[in-house]
N, C-alpha and C positions, 0 to 999 in steps of 0.2 A: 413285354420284358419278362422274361422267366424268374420266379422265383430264385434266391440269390441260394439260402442253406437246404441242406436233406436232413431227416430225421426219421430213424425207426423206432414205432410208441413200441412199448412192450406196455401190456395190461397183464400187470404183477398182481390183480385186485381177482384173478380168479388162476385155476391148473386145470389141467395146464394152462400156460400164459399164451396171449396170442400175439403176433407182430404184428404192425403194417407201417409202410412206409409212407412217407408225405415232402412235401416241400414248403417253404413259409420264406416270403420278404423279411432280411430282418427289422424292416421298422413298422413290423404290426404289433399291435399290444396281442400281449399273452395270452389275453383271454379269449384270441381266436384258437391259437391251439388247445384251451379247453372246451371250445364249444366243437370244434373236430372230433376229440378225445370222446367227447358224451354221446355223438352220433354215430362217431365210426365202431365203437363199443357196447353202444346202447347201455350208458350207466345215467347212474339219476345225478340230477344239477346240486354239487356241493358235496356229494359223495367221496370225492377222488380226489387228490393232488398229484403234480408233474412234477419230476426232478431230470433235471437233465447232465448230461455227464459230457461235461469236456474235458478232453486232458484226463487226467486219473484223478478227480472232484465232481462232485452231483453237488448240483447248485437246484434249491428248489426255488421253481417259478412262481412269480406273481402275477395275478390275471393283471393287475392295473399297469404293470411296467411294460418298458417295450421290448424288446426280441435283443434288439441291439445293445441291449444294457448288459446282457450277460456275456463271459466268453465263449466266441466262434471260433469254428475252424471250417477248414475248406471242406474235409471230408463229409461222413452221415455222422451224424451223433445220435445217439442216444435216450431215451426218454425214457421215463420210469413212472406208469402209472399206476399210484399207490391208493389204498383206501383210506379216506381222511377220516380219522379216528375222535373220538372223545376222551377230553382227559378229566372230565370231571371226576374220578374216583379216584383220580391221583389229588387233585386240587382238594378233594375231603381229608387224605389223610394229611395234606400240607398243612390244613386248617387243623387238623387233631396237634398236630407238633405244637401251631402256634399257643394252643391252654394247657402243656406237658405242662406237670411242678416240676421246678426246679430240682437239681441232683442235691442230696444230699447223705451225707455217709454215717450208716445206720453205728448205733454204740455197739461198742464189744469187738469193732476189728481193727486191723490194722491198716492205716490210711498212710499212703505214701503223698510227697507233691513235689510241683519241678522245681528245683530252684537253680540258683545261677551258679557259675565255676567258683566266685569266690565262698558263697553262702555255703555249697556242698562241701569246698575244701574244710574250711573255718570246722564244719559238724565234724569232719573227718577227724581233725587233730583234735576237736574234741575226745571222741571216742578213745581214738589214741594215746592220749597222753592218760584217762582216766585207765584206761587197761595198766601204759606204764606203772600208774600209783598203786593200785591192787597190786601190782607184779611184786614193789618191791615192799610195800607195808603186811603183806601175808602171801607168799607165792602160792599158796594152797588156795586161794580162791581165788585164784583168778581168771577169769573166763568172760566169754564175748557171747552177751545174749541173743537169740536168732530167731524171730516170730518162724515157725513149726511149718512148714509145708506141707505138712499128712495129712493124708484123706480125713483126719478127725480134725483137724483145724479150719479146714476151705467147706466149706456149705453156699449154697445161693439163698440169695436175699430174694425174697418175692416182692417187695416192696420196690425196689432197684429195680430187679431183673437183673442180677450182675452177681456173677460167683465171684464171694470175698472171701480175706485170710483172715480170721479169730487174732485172739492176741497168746494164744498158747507160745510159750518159748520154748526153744532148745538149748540148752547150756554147754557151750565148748569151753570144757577148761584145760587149763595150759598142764597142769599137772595127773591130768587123765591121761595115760599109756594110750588110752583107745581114741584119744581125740587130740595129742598133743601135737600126729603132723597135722591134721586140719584147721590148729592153732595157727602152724605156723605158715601155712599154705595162703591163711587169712590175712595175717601181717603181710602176707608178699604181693598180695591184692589191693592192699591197702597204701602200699608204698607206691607199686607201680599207677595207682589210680590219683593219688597223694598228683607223683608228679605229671598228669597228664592235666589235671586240674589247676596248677599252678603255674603252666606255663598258657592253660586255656586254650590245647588243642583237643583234638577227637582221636579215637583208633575206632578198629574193630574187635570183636571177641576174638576174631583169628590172632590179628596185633599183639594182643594181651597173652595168649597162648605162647608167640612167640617170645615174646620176652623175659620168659622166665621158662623153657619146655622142659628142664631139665626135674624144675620144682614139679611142676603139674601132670607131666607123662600124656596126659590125654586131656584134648579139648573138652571134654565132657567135665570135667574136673574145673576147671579156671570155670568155662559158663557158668555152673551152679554155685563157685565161689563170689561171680559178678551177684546173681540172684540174690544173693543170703546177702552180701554187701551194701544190694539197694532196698532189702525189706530192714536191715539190721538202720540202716542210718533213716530208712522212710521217707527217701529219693525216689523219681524215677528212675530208670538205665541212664535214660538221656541225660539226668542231669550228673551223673559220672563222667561224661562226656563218652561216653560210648556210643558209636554209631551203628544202628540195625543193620546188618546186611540186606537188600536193599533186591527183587525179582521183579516188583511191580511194574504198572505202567497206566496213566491215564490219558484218555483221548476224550474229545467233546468239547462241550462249550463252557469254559470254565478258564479263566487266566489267574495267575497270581505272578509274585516277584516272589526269585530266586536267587539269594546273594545278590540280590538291587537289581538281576537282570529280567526284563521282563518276559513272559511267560504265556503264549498263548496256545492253548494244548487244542483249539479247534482248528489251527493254520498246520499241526503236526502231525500227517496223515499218518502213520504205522504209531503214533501215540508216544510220551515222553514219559520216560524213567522217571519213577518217586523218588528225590534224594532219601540218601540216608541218615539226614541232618531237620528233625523235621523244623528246626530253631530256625532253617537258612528259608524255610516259605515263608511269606507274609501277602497281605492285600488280597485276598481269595476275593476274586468276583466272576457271577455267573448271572446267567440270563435261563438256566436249566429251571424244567420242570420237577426234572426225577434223577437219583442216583443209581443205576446199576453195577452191583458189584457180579462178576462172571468167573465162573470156577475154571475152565479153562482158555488158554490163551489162544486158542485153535478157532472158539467161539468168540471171544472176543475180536479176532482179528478178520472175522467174518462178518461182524457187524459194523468193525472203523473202516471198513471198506465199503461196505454198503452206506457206511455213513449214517447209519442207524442214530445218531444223535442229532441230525437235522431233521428228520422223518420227526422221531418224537423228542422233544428240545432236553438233551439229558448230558450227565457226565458216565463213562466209564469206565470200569477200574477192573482189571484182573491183578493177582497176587499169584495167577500161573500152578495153581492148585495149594496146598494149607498156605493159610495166609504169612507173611512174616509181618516182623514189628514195625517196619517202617510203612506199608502198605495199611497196616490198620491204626498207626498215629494219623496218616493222612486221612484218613476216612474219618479218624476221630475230627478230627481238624474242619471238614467237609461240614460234619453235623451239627458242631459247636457252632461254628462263623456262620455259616449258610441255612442252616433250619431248612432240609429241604428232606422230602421221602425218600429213602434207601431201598431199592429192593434186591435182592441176590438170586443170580441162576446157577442152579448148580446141578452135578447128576444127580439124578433119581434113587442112590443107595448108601452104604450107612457113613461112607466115607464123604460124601458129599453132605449129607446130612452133621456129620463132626467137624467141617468147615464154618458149615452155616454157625453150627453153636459157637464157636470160636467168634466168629464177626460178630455175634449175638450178645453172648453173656459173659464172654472170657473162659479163660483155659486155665486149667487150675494151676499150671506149672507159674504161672503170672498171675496168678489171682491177686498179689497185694498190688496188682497196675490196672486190674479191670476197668477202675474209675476211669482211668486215663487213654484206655485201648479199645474197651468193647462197647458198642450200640445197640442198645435195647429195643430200639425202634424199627430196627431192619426188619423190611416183610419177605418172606419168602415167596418168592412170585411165582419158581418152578426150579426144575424139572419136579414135579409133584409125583408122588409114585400115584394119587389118584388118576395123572394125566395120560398113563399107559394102558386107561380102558378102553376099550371103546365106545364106551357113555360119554368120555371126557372131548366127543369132537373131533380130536388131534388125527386120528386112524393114526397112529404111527406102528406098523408093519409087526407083528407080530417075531418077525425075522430081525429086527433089530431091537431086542428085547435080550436078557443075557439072565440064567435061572442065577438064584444068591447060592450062593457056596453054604456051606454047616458053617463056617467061618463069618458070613454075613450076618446070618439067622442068629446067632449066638451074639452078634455085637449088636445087632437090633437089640435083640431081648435084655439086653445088661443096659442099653440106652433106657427105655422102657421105666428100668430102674432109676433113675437118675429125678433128684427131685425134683429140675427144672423142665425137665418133661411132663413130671406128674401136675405140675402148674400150668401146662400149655396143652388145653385139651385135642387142639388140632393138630400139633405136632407130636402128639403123641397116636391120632389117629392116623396120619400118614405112616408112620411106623407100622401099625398094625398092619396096615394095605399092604408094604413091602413085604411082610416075614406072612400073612395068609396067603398070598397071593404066589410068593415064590420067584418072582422076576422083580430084579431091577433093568435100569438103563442110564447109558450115558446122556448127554444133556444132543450132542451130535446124530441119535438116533431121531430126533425129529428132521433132518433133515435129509431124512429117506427120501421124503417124496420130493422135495427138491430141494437143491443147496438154499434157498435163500428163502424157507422156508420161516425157517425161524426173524429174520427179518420182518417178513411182509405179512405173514397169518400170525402166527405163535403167541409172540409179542404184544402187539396190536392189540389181539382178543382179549390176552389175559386182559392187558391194560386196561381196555376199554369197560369188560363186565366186573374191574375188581376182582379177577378169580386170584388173588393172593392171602396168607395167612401172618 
């Protein structure tokens, strides 16, 4: 009787890859096809894993199960023999997480926290009504005080690791010529925010624009009245009821419940939108080793394909280049509940480098939300500008390598400055490599020598030797 299925191996564990094809009963246990795999290849016993692809899903094989357990089809399918990797340097830093101190928010800034629609309103009409009594017991002083957003108020905490706001004020008084529309611009934030809070629904900053465009002229305008709004009362955004506008997308092994509905982001091959409501997730559970956050979506959508979260057991996350708010509340969310290592790939230049710090320590335009948005934890796993030597292993082509413009070299060098670089002596060494060396690269440049490059070598390596900082 002839073998019932076809299968062509592809040994993805060297490059070039080589085929061969075979045939298998499906009621053999698996572990003949890996004892094929080891002879037809000549690899060592326990080196390798099988993933096989039926349908548009790689299902990885267990030697103990049978053939017929997984799904067939008539046609060849597929097989994918990968190098089976070590994750013990990941399981160190999982252990480093679990003796972190506790967060704590150093004296001298300004501490925002979430609270609920009624609790934010309730503060609101506080404020409120105490402006009205200034207005009308002295008009001359009356003003809405507003923790400072200047580069002389925001400093990072080395203790943290997190760029925070000081408690310096700004004074908007209603009777300053120079500040009396931004008085009044603030009352009109205050109203429209009043009744979104009271009725306990959401908008977005677009919404909020629209509501008043006549008052505000330009979105720019309402945004940084929302900001002063949520550092003035010492809210989140969220708990104004404002929702992030919302680019993200995670794939892998990772479910939660969303407005009650359940949520499996490993059954959702092209990956599932971050709400913009991060109140509406609950119940986060995962079975992941490691979190990957991926600076572009080109690469991430290279690796939910390849399924790169079964290979090594992980979750994904692009925010499709700078992060937005709702993509890094999840992430916050990801590290609070789950305690697991974060690493982020990003490109090799200063802009990718200004993401990283953004996931990292916070951005100063939000600094009085760091507490709430940035992870101090995240390792930088790559595109490393050391990775573009050729000591570094990778050979990645010379030709796909791109010189840094006066414009790069000049935002290195002002990074450079930055104290939370002067605190990070490897990330301030990477810096150096970029702006001597004169070439950056995109993170897609490693996939010169082949598309799936970064899959099946790149990754792997890093992971396995801990080449991350």
């Amino acid at each position: 009787m002839s073998p019932d299925h076809h299968f062509i191996f592809r040994n993805s564990t060297i490059l070039p890859a080589i085929e061969k094809q075979v045939s298998f009963d499906k009621e053999i246990l698996v572990r003949e096809m890996y004892s094929w795999a080891r002879e037809a290849f000549d690899l060592k016993r326990g080196s390798y894993l099988l993933f096989l692809r039926s349908g548009k899903k790689w299902h990885r094989l267990e030697s103990s199960r049978k053939l017929s357990r997984y799904p067939l089809q008539k046609e060849a399918m597929r097989v994918s023999v990968k190098n089976n990797i070590s994750l013990q340097k990941i399981q160190d830093v999982k252990r480093d997480l679990i003796d972190r101190t506790d967060f704590f928010m150093p004296y001298g800034v300004t501490h925002v926290e979430t609270k609920t629609s009624e609790e934010t309103n309730n503060l609101l009409v506080e404020y409120s009504l105490d402006f009205i009594q200034q207005a009308i017991a002295n008009p001359s002083e009356a003003s809405f005080y507003i923790p400072s957003r200047s580069g002389t108020n925001v400093g990072f905490d080395e203790e943290q690791e997190l760029v925070l706001i000081g408690r310096q004020m700004i004074e908007r008084q209603f009777r300053n010529l120079a500040s009396v529309s931004s008085v009044e611009q603030m009352t009109i934030i205050m109203r429209l925010i009043h009744d979104l809070l009271s009725r306990d629904i959401h908008s977005t900053k677009r919404d909020v624009f629209y509501m008043d465009v006549n008052s505000f002229e330009k979105q720019t305008v309402s945004d940084s009245l929302l900001e002063d709004l949520s550092a003035m009362l010492q809210v989140t955004r969220t708990s104004l009821n404002i929702s992030a506008s919302s680019k993200g997308i995670v794939v892998g092994r990772i479910s939660f419940k969303e407005k009650g509905d359940f949520i499996d982001c490993r059954a959702i091959g092209a990956g599932k939108a971050i709400s913009p409501n991060i109140d509406d997730i609950e119940d986060l559970d995962t079975d992941a080793e490691m979190v990957l956050v991926i600076e572009k979506d080109a690469v991430f959508n290279r690796l939910s394909e390849d399924h790169f979260y079964d290979y090594v057991p992980s979750i994904l996350i692009t925010a499709k280049g700078q992060p937005d708010v709702a993509t890094r509340q999840f992430l916050k969310k990801i590290n609070d509940e789950l305690n697991l290592p974060i690493f982020s790939l990003m490109d090799a230049d200063p802009y990718g480098f200004e993401i990283m710090r953004v996931y990292s320590v916070g951005s100063k335009a939000l600094s009085f939300e760091s507490s709430h948005l940035a992870v101090p934890n995240i390792k930088w796993l790559g595109l490393l500008p050391s990775d573009l030597s050729q000591e570094s292993g990778f050979d990645i082509p010379q030709s796909s390598l791109l010189k840094m413009t006066a414009k790069d070299i000049h935002r290195s060098k002002l990074m450079l400055e930055e104290e939370f670089v002067k605190r990070k002596p490897r990330w301030k060494e990477q810096l150096q490599i970029l702006i001597s060396t004169g070439y950056k690269a995109e993170i897609q440049a490693l996939n010169a020598r082949d598309p799936q490059y970064i899959t099946n070598f790149y990754l792997p390596q890093k992971i396995e030797t801990g080449d991350f900082i």
